[in-house]
C-alpha positions in Angstrom: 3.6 -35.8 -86.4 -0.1 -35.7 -85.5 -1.6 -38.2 -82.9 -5.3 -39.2 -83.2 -7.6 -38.5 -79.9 -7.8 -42.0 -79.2 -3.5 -42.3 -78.7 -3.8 -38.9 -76.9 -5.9 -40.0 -74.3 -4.4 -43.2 -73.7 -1.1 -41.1 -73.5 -2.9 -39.2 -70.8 -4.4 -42.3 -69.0 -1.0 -43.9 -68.8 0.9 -40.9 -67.8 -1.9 -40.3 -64.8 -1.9 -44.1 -64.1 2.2 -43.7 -63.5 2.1 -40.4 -61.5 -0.3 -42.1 -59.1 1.5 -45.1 -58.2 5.0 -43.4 -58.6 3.9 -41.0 -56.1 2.4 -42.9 -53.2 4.6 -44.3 -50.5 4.2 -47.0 -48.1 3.5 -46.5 -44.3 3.3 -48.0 -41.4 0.3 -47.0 -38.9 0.2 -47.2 -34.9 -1.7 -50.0 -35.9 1.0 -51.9 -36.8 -0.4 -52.3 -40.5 0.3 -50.5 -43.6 -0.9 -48.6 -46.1 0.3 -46.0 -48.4 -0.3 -42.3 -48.5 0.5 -39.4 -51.3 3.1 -36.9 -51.3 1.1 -34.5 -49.2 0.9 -37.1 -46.5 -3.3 -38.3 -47.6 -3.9 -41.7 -46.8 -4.8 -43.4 -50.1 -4.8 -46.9 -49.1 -5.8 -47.7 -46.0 -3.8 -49.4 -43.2 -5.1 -52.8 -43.5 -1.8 -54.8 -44.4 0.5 -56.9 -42.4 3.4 -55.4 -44.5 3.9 -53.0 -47.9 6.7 -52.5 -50.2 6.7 -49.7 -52.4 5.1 -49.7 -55.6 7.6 -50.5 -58.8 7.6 -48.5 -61.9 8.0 -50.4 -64.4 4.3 -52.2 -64.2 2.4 -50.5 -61.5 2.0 -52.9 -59.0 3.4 -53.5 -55.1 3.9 -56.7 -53.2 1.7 -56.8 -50.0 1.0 -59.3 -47.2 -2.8 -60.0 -45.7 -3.2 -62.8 -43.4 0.4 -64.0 -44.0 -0.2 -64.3 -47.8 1.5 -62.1 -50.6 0.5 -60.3 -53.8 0.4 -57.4 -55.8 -2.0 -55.0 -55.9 -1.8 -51.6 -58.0 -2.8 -47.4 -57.2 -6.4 -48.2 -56.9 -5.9 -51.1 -54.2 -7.4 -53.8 -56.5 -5.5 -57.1 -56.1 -3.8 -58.0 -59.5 -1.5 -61.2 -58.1 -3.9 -63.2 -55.7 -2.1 -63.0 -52.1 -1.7 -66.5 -52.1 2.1 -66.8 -51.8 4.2 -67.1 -48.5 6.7 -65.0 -50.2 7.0 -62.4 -53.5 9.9 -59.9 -54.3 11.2 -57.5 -57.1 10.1 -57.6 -60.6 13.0 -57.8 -62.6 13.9 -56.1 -65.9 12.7 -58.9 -68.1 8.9 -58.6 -66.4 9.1 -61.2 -63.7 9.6 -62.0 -60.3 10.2 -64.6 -57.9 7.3 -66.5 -56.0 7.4 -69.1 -52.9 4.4 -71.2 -52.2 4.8 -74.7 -49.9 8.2 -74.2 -49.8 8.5 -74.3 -53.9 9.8 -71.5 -55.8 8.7 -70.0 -59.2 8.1 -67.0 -61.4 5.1 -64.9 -62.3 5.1 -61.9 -64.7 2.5 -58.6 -63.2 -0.7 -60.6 -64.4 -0.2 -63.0 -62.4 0.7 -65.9 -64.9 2.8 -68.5 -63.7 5.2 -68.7 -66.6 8.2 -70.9 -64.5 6.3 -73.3 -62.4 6.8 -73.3 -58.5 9.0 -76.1 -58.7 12.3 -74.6 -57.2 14.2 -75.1 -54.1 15.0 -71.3 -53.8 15.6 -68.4 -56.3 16.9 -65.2 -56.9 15.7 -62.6 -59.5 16.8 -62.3 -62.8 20.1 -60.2 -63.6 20.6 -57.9 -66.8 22.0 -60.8 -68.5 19.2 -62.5 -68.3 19.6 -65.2 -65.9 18.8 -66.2 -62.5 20.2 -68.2 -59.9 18.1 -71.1 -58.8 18.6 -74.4 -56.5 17.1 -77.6 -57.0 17.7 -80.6 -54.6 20.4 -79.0 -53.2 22.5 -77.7 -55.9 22.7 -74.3 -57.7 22.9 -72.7 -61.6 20.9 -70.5 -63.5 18.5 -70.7 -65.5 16.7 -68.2 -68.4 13.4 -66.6 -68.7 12.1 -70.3 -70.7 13.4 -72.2 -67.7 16.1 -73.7 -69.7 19.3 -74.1 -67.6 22.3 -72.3 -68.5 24.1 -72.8 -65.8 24.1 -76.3 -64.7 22.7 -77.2 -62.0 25.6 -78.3 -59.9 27.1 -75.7 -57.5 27.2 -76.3 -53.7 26.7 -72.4 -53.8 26.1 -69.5 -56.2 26.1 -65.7 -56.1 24.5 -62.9 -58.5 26.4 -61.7 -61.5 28.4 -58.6 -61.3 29.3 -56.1 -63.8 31.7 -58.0 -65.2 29.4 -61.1 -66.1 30.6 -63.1 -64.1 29.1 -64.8 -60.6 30.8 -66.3 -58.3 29.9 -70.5 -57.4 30.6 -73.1 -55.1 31.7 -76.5 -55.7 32.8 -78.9 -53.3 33.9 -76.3 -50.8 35.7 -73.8 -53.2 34.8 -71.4 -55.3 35.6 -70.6 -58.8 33.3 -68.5 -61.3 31.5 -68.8 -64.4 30.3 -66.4 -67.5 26.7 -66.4 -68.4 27.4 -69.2 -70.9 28.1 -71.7 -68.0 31.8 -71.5 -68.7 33.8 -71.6 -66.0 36.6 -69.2 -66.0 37.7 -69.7 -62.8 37.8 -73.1 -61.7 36.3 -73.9 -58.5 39.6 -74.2 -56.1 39.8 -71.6 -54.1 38.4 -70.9 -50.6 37.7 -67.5 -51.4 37.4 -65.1 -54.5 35.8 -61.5 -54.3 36.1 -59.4 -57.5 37.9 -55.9 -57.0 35.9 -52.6 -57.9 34.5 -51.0 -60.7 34.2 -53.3 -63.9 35.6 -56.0 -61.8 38.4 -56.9 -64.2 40.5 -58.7 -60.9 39.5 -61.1 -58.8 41.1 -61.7 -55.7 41.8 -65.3 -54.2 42.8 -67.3 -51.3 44.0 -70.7 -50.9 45.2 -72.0 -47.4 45.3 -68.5 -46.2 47.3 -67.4 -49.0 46.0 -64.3 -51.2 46.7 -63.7 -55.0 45.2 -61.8 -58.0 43.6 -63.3 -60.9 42.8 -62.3 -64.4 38.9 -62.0 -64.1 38.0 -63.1 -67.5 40.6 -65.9 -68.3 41.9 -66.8 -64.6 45.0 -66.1 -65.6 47.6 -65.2 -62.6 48.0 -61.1 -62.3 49.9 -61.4 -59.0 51.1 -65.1 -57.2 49.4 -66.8 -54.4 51.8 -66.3 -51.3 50.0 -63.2 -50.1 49.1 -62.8 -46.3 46.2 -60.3 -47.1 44.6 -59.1 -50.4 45.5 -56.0 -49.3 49.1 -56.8 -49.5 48.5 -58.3 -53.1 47.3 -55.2 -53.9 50.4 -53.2 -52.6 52.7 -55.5 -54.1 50.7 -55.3 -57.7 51.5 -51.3 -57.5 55.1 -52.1 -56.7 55.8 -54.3 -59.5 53.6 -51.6 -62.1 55.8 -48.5 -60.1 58.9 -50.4 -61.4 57.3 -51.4 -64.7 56.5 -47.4 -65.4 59.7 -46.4 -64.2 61.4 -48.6 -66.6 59.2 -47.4 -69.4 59.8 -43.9 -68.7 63.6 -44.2 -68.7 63.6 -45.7 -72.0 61.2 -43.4 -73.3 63.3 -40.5 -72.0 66.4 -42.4 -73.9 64.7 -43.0 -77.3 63.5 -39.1 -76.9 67.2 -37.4 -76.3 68.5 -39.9 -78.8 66.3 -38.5 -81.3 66.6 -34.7 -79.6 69.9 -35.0 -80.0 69.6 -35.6 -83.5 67.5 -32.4 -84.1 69.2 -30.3 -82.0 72.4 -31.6 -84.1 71.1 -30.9 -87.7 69.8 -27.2 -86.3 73.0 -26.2 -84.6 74.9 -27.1 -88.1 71.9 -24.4 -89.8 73.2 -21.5 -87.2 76.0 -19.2 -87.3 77.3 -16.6 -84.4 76.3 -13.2 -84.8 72.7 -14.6 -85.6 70.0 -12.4 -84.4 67.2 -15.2 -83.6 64.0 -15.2 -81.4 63.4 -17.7 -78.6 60.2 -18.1 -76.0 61.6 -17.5 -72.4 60.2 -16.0 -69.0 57.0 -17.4 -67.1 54.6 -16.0 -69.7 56.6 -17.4 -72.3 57.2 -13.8 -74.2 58.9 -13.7 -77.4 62.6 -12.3 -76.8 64.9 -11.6 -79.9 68.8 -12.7 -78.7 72.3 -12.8 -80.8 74.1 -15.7 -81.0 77.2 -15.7 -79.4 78.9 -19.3 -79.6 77.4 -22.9 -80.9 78.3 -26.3 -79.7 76.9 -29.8 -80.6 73.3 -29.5 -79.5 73.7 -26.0 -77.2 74.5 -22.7 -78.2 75.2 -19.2 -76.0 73.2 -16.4 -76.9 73.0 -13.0 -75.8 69.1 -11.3 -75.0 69.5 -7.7 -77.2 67.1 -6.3 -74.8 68.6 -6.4 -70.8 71.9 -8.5 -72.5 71.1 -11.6 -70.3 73.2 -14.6 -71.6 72.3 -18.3 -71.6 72.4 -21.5 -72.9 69.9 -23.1 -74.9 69.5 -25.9 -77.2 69.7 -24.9 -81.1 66.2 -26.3 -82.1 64.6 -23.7 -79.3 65.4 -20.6 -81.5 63.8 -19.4 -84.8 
């Protein structure tokens, strides 16, 4: 495919514009301000702020404080966000980020556009799934890129998502969780809950110093609450699955000889003695050629014609 001059160059542009702010890195000077030089250690931006944070790459842009106000600015040091807040963060995923002004939280996108008014008691950024914890008078849920709450608004207390979509939330003192429908999945009645690692598919409780195991994603009971550590849950969770294999594999190994049995049966009944066969033996597991010299139920004798060692093997071993 064939790109006009016009695409190429804008190609070019954006590729230059995104080496330049990908490769400068905030500083601080004996100054006590910052500023942010290239990879070969030139000051590009001079040390004139009361605090940088590096430069995202998504949009181009870094939070910086002047005079005890924060924006963004991008490579070239021209303000894009006015520093006018008291507080900025992260741009998440979905092209915003979080905003503090008087005490009142918000959202801005990386022109600058308010697009969820400063109306928030506190917030955190906005998670894969597309939400993000906020707290009005007092109480916490989540809300999503329109501002419309998903989570109500009710929590005492509420954490991030993890992996698992889930996240953690308070209510009158306990904690239970919810998806990222508002659901809750865990009821709120525990004093403590911390999802294990990885996908997160356990979550471990305690009530009144008691420590269980909980289904993550239907808070159904995986291992009791009478616990003294998670850790012992834990142990005791490998215990019961150690027995649980060890049952299996018994009656695997009985279904297996049952049906060996059968085979080794049916091939003995095919065999004769004086039968020159081959069999697989020896660590390499060489082809031998051995006579049959007596046949049982499953097991037969035979007799190597090369070094005349004699041994038992079952019948359906031989060919």
């Amino acid at each position: 495919m064939k790109f006009s001059k016009p695409i190429i160059v804008g190609m070019m542009v954006a590729l230059l514009t995104t080496s330049a702010f990908a490769k400068l890195k905030d500083f601080k000077g004996d100054n006590g301000k910052f500023g942010y030089k290239d990879e070969s250690g030139v000051v590009v931006i001079p040390l004139k702020y009361d605090y940088a944070k590096r430069f995202f790459s998504d949009n181009g842009l870094a939070p910086v404080k002047l005079n005890g106000k924060w924006g963004y600015i991008n490579a070239k040091d021209e303000v894009v966000v006015p520093l006018k807040y008291d507080n900025a963060n992260r741009f998440s995923d979905n092209g915003l980020t979080g905003v503090e002004l008087n005490g009142k939280h918000g959202y801005i996108n990386a022109k600058g556009e308010e697009v969820i008014p400063l109306k928030y008691d506190d917030t955190y950024g906005f998670y894969d799934n597309g939400l993000a914890p906020v707290r009005l008078n007092g109480k916490w849920g989540c809300i999503n890129a329109k501002d419309e709450v998903v989570v109500l608004l009710k929590y005492d207390d509420a954490w991030s998502f993890s992996d698992n979509g889930l996240a953690p939330v308070k209510l009158n003192g306990k904690w239970g969780t919810v998806d990222k429908s508002g659901k809750e999945i865990i009821k709120p009645k525990y004093d403590k809950i911390l999802f294990s690692n990885g996908a997160g598919v356990w979550t471990y409780v305690e009530l009144n110093g008691k420590h269980g195991i909980l289904d993550s994603y239907n808070g159904s009971t995986i291992m009791p609450i009478k616990y003294s550590s998670a850790d012992d849950a834990h142990s005791a969770y490998q215990s019961k699955e150690a027995e649980k294999r060890a049952v299996r594999e018994a009656e695997n190994e009985k279904y297996n000889k049952k049906y060996r049995d059968i085979n080794r049966k049916k091939a003995c009944k095919n065999l004769y003695i004086g039968k020159i066969v081959k069999y697989r033996g020896g660590a390499f597991g060489m082809e031998w050629k051995a006579i049959i010299l007596g046949i049982g139920d499953t097991m037969m004798t035979i007799k190597d014609t090369s070094n005349g060692y004699i041994q038992e093997v079952p019948c359906d071993e031989v060919y």
